[in-house]
C-alpha positions as CSV (number, residue, x, y, z in Angstrom):
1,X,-53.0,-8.4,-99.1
2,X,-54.0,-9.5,-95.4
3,X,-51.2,-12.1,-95.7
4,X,-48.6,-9.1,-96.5
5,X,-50.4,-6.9,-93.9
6,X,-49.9,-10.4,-91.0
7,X,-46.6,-10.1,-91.9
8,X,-45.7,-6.3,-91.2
9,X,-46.7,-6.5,-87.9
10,X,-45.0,-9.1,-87.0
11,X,-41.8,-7.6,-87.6
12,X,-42.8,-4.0,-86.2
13,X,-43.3,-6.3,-82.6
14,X,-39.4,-8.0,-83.3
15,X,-38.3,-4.5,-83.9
16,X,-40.3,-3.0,-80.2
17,X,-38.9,-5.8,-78.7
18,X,-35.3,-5.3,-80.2
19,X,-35.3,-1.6,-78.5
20,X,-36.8,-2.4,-75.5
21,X,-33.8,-4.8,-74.7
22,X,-31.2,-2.1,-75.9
23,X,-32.5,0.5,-73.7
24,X,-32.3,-2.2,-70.5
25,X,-28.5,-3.0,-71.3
26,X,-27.8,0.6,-72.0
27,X,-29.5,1.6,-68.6
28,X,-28.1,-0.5,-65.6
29,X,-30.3,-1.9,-63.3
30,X,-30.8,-0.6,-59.7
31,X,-31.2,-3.1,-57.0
32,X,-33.8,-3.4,-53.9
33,X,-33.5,-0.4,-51.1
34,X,-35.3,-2.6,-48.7
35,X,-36.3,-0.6,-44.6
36,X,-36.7,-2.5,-41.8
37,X,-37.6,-1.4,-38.0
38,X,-37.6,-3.2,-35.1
39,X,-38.4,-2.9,-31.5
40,X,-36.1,-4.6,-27.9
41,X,-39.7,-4.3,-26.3
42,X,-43.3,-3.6,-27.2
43,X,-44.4,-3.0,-23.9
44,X,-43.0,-1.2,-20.9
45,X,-43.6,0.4,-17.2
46,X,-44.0,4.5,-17.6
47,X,-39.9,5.8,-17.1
48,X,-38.2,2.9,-18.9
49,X,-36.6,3.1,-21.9
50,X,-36.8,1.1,-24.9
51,X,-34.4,0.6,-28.0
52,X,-36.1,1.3,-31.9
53,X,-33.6,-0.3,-34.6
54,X,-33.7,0.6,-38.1
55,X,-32.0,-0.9,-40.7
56,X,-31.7,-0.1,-44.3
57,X,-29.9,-2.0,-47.1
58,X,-28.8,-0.2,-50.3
59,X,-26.4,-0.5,-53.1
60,X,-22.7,0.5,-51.9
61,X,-22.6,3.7,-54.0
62,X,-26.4,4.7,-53.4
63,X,-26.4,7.9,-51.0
64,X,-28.4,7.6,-48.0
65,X,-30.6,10.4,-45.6
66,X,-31.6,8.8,-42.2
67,X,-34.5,10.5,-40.7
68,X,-33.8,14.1,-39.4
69,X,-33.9,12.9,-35.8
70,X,-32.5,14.3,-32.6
71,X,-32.3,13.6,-29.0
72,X,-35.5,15.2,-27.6
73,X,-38.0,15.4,-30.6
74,X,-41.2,13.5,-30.2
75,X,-41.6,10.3,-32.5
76,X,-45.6,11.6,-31.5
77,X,-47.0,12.9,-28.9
78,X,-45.8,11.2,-25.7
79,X,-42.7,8.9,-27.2
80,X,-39.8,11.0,-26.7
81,X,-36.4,10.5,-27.9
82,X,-33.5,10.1,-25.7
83,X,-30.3,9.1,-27.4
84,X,-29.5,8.1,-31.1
85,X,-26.5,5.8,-31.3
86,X,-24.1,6.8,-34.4
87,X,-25.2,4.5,-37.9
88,X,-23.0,1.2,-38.4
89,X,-22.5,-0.1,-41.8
90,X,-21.7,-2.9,-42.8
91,X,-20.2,-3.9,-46.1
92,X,-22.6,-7.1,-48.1
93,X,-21.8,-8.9,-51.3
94,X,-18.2,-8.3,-51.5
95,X,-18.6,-4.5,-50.9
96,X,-21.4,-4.3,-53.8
97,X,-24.0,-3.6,-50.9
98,X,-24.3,-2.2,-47.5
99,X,-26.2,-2.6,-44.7
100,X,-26.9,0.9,-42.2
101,X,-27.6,0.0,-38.9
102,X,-29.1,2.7,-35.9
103,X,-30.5,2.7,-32.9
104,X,-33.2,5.0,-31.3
105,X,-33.9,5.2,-27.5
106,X,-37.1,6.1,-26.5
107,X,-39.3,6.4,-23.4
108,X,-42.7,7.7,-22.7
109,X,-44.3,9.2,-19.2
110,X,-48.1,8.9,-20.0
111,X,-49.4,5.2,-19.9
112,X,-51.1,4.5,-23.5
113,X,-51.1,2.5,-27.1
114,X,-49.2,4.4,-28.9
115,X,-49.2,4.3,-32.7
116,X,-45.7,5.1,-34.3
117,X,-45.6,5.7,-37.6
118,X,-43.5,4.5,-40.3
119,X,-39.5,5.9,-40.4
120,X,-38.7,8.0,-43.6
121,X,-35.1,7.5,-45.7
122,X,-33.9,8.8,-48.7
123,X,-31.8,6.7,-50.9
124,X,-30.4,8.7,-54.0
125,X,-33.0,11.3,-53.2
126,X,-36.5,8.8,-53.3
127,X,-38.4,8.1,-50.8
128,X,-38.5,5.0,-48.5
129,X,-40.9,3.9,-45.5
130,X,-40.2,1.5,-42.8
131,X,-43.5,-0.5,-41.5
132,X,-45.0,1.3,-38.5
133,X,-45.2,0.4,-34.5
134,X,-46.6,0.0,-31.9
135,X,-46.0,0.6,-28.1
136,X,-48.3,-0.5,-25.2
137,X,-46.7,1.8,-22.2
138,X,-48.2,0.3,-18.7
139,X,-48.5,2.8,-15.4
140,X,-47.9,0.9,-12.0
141,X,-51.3,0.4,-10.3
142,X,-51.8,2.7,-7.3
143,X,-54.2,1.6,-4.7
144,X,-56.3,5.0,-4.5
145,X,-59.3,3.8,-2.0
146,X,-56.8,3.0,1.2
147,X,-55.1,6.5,1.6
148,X,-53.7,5.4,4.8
149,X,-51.3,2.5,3.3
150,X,-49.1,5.2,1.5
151,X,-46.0,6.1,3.7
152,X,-43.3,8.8,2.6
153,X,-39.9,7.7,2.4
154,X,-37.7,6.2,5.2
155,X,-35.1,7.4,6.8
156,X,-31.2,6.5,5.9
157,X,-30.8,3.7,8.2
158,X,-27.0,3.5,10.2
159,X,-25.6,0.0,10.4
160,X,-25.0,-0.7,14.1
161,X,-21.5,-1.4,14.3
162,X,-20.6,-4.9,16.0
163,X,-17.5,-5.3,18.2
164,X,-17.7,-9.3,17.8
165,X,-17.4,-8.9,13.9
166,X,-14.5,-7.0,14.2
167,X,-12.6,-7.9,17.1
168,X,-10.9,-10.7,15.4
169,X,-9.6,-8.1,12.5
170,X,-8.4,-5.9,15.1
171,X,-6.5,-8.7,17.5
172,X,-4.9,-10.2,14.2
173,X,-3.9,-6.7,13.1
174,X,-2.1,-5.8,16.7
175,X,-0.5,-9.1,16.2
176,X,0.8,-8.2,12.5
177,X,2.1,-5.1,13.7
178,X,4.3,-6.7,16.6
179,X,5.2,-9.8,13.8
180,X,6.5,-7.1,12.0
181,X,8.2,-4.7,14.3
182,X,9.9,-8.3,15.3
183,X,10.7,-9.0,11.9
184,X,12.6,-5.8,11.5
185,X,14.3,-6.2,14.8
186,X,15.7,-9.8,13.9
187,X,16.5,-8.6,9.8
188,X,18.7,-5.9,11.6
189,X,20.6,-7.7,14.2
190,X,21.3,-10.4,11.4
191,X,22.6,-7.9,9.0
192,X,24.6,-6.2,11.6
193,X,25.6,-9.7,13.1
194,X,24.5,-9.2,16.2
195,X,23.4,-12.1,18.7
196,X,19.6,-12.1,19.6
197,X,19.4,-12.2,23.1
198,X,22.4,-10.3,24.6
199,X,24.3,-12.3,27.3
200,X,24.3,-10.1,30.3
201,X,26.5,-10.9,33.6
202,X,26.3,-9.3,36.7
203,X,29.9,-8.3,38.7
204,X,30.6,-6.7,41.8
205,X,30.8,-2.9,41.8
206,X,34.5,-1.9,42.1
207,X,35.0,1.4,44.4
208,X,37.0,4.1,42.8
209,X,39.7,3.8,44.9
210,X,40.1,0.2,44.4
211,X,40.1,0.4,41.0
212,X,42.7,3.4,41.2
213,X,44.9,1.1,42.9
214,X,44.7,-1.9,41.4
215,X,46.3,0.1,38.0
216,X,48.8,1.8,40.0
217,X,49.7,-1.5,41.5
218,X,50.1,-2.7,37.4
219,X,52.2,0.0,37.0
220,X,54.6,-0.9,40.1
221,X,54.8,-4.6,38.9
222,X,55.8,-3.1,35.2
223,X,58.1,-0.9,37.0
224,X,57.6,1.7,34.1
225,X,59.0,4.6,36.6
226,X,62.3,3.7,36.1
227,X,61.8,3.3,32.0
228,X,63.2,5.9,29.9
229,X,59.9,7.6,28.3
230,X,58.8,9.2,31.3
231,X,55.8,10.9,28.8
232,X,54.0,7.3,29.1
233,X,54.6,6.4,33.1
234,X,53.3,10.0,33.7
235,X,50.1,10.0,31.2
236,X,49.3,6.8,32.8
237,X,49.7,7.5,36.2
238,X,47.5,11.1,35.8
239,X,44.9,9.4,33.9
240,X,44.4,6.7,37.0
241,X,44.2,9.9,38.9
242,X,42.0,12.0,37.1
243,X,39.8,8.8,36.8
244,X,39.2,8.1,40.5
245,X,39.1,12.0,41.2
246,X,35.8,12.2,38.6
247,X,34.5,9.1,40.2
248,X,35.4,10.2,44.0
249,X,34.1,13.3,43.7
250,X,31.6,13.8,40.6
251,X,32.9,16.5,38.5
252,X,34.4,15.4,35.1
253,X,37.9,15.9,36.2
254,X,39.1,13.9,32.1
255,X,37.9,17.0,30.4
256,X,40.2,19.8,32.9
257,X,43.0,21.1,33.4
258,X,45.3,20.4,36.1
259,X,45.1,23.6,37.9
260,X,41.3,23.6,37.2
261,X,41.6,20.0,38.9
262,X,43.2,21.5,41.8
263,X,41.2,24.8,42.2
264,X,38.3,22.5,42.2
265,X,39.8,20.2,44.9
266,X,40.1,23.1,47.1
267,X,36.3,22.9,47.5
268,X,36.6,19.8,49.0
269,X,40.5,19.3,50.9
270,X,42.8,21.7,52.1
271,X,45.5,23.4,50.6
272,X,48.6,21.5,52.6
273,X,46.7,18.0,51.6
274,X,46.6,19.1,48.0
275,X,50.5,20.3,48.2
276,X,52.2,16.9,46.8
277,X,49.2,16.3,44.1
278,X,49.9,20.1,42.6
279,X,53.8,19.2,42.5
280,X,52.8,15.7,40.8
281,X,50.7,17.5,38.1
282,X,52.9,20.1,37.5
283,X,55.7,17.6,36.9
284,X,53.8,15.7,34.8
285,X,52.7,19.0,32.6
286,X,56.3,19.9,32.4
287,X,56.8,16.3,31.1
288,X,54.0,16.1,28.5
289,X,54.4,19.5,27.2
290,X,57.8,21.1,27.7
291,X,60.0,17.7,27.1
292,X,61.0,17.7,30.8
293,X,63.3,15.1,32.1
294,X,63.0,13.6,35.0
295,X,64.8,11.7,38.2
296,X,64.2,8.1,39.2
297,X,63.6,9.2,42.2
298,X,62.1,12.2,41.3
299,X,59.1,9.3,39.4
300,X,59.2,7.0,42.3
301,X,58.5,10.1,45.0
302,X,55.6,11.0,42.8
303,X,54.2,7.2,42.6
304,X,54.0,7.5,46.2
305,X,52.5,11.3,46.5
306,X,49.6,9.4,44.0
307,X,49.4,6.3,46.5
308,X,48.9,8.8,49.7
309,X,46.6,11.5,47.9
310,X,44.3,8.2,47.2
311,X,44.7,6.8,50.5
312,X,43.5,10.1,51.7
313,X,40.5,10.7,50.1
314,X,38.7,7.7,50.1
315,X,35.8,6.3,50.9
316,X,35.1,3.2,52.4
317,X,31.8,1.1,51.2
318,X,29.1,0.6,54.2
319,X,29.5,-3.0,55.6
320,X,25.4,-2.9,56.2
321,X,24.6,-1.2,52.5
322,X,23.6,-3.8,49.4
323,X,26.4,-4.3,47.0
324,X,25.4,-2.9,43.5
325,X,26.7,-4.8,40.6
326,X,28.6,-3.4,37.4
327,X,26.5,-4.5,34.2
328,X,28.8,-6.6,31.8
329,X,27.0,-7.5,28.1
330,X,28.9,-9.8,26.5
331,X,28.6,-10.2,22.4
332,X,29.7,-13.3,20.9
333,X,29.7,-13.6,16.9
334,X,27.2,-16.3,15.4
335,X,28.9,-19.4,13.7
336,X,28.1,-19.9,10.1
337,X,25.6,-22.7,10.9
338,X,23.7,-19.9,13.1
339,X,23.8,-17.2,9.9
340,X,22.1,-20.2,7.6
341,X,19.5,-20.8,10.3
342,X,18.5,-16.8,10.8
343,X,18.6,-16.7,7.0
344,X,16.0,-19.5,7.2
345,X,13.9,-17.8,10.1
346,X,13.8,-14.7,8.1
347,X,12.1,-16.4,5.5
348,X,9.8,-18.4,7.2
349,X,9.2,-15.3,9.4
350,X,8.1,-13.1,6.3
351,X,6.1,-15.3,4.4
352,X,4.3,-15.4,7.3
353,X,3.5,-12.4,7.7
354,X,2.6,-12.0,4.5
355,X,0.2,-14.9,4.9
356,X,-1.5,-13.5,7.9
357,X,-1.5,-9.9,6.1
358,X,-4.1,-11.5,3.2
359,X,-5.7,-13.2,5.8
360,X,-6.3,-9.8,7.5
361,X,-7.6,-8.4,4.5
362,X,-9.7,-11.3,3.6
363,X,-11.6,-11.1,6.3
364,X,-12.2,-7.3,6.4
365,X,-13.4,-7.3,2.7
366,X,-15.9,-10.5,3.8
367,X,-17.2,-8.3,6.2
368,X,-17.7,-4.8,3.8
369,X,-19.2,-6.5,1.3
């Protein structure tokens, strides 16, 4: 009988045994939530801020509640929250885990060890603790027996501003500004091929009636009165006189009429002087304008009333007086060798500038910072 009753209860503990392992397999196993907390610093002057880390690692489909924290709340009494960085996960195991990562800034006002106590998650609805803290917050030792040594706040102090610092910028900037106005005056005389340097050559002033005479004379040598196209001989010989009259007597004689011409003249002459010049200018009008046709001798008379109205009227230059010369500028296209050379310059010229532009602001940024 106890050899039967050894035997029964040895196979009541195989059959315990049998159902324990079923129920394991049937129910799948849940792995580790481990909570961890660190701290950047455990000490730290009264005002500074401090960074509180807390980790948690959890199964990949395991829901998670961090601690109902927000900026402002009090970890305890005198450890305030400032900022609370959004979580970071990341993914362990091939996905099967997850790690939740996020950081708490704190700072504290009052100088004390503070205890903090352990942070509180919820992972699929239990309860998980962190280990707890703690915080030594230091207060900047104030000398409170010599009263006298404390002194308010200075004063915004002006930097004096120095001429001998500058002055180079300045000089080097004048001289960038004339290297370019240079510049642009060289780029548009090439473009426009124009010489540098203009040659300039002085002459001898030529009197009006010298000048008057000296064209009438060209027209005697051509002997264009006795040509057909009186229209030309008499333009010409009008224009010499209109010419000198504006120059002899100042009044722009080009843009008037001939009887304005002559009412003008009467200013200056009398009207038996001015007889043979009206008779030349009507002959001329009636030639210009109403096709009228003239006689050789008729041209050649006229010629001569032009000669004597000059002859007349002029005026002699003083013997003692300084000659004043006529201006002459004379222009002379550049070669091609010249136009390679300028093209050259302009290069040269604007790299540097360039080069003394950097150095310009080189030296102002040296002396800023």
């Amino acid at each position: 009988m106890k050899g039967y009753h050894f035997g029964y209860k040895n196979v009541a503990c195989r059959l315990a045994c049998m159902v324990v392992w079923l129920v394991m397999l049937a129910v799948p196993a849940k792995a580790q939530v481990t909570v961890d907390v660190r701290m950047d610093s455990l000490e730290l002057w009264v005002g500074e801020q401090t960074r509180i880390t807390l980790d948690v690692s959890l199964d990949a489909g395991s829901e998670l509640e961090m601690p109902p924290l927000k900026a402002g709340d009090m970890l305890v009494p005198g450890v305030e929250v400032v900022e609370i960085a959004p979580a970071d996960t990341q993914r362990l195991n091939e996905g099967a885990r997850r790690l939740v990562s996020r950081e708490y800034t704190v700072t504290s006002f009052d100088s004390a060890l503070y205890y903090l106590p352990p942070f509180v998650v919820k992972v699929d609805g239990k309860e998980y603790e962190s280990k707890s803290l703690a915080l030594r917050v230091l207060t900047v030792p104030v000398d409170t027996v010599h009263v006298d040594r404390f002194y308010g706040p200075k004063e915004i102090m002006d930097v004096p501003f120095s001429w001998s610092d500058w002055s180079g910028v300045f000089w080097l900037s004048v001289l960038l500004l004339l290297w370019v106005l240079a510049l642009a005056y060289f780029y548009i005389s090439y473009r426009d091929n124009k010489p540098i340097v203009k040659i300039v050559k002085l002459a001898p002033k030529i009197l009006p009636h010298t000048k008057a005479m000296q064209e009438i004379d060209q027209i005697k040598a051509e002997k264009a009165w006795a040509k057909e196209d009186s229209k030309e001989y008499y333009t010409r010989l009008t224009a010499i006189l209109r010419t000198y009259i504006e120059k002899r007597y100042g009044f722009n004689a080009m843009e008037m009429t001939s009887s304005e011409i002559i009412d003008r003249l009467l200013k200056e002459q009398n009207r038996e002087s001015l007889d043979e010049l009206r008779t030349l200018f009507q002959t001329a009008d009636l030639v210009k304008f109403a096709k009228y046709s003239t006689l050789i001798n008729e041209n050649d008379a006229n010629l001569v009333n032009a000669i004597e109205f000059i002859n007349q009227t002029k005026v002699e230059a003083d013997a003692n007086a300084k000659p004043e010369p006529d201006e002459v500028t004379v222009e002379q296209k550049r070669s091609r060798r010249a136009l390679v050379w300028m093209r050259v310059a302009l290069v040269f010229f604007t790299a540097a500038g360039v080069a003394l532009l950097g150095w310009i602001l080189w030296m102002m940024y040296d002396l800023m910072s």
